[in-house]
N, C-alpha and C positions, 0 to 999 in steps of 0.2 A: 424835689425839695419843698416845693410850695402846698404838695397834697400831706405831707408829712406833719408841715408847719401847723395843719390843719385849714387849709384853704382849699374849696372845693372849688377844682379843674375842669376845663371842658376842651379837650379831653381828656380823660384821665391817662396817667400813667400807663396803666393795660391796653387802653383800647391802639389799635391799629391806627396809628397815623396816617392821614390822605394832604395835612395843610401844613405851614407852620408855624399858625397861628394859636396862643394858647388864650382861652381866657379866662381867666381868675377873678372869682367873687371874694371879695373882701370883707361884706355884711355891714361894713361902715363907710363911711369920709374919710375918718382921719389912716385910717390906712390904706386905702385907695392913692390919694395926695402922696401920703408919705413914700408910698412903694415909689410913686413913679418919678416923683424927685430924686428918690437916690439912685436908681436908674439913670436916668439924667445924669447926676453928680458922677457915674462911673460910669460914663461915656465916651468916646474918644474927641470926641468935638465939642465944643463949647459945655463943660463939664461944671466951668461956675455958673452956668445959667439954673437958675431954680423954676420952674414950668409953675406957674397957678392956673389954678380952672379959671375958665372964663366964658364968654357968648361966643357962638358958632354956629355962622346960619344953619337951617336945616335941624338943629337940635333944638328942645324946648328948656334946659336948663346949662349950665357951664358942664363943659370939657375940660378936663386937664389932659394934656400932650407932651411929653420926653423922646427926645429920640437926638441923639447926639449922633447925628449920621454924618459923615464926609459928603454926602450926596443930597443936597436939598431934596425931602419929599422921599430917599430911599427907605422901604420898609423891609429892607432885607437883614440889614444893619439892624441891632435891638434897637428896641423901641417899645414905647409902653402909655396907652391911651383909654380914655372913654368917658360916657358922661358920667358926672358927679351926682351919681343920684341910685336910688335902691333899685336893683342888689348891688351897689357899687362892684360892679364890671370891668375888672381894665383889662384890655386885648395884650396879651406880649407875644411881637413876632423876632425876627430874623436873630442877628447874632453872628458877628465875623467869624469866630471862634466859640468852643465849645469854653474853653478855658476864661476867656473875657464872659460869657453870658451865667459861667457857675458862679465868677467871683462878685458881677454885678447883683444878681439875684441873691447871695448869701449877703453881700451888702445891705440891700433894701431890706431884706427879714430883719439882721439886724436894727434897723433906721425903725421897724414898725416897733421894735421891742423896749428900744429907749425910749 
């Protein structure tokens, strides 16, 4: 969905998956922020919480962080991360269900569109 949208994936669509993790350039902020709050917002857990970037040691600029997991810290569960900064980056990994991670992801496209 996201290589369609025209967002360039790594890995792509084609290539043979080894992880499952994806990560997605966005070329901006505001849609970086946006994807991964609505992410968040269709999450099973804390769904009203909105994620802003912010400081995180070890990085030189703000992070934003979503991941509405049952499991403190699980990255199995979606999730959607990275620093706020060029090529705005965001990691999307895990995903309970195929069906929760299509509806979340056609969510956030939507959220970048309006």
């Amino acid at each position: 969905m996201l290589e369609k949208a025209g967002y360039e994936t790594t890995p792509s669509s084609t290539t043979r998956r080894t992880d499952l993790i994806q990560a997605v350039q966005f070329g901006n902020a505001e849609d970086m922020i946006s994807f991964c709050q609505s992410i968040q917002h269709h999450s099973p857990i804390d769904a009203k919480a909105t994620p802003i970037p912010g400081p995180l040691p070890g990085y030189d600029g703000d992070v934003i962080m979503a991941a509405g997991t049952f499991v403190l810290g699980a990255s199995i569960e979606l999730s959607a991360d990275g620093p706020v900064a060029p090529p705005y980056t965001a990691y999307v990994q895990g995903g309970l269900t195929f069906a929760h991670c299509k509806v979340a992801i056609r969510r956030a496209l939507q959220s970048m569109i309006n």
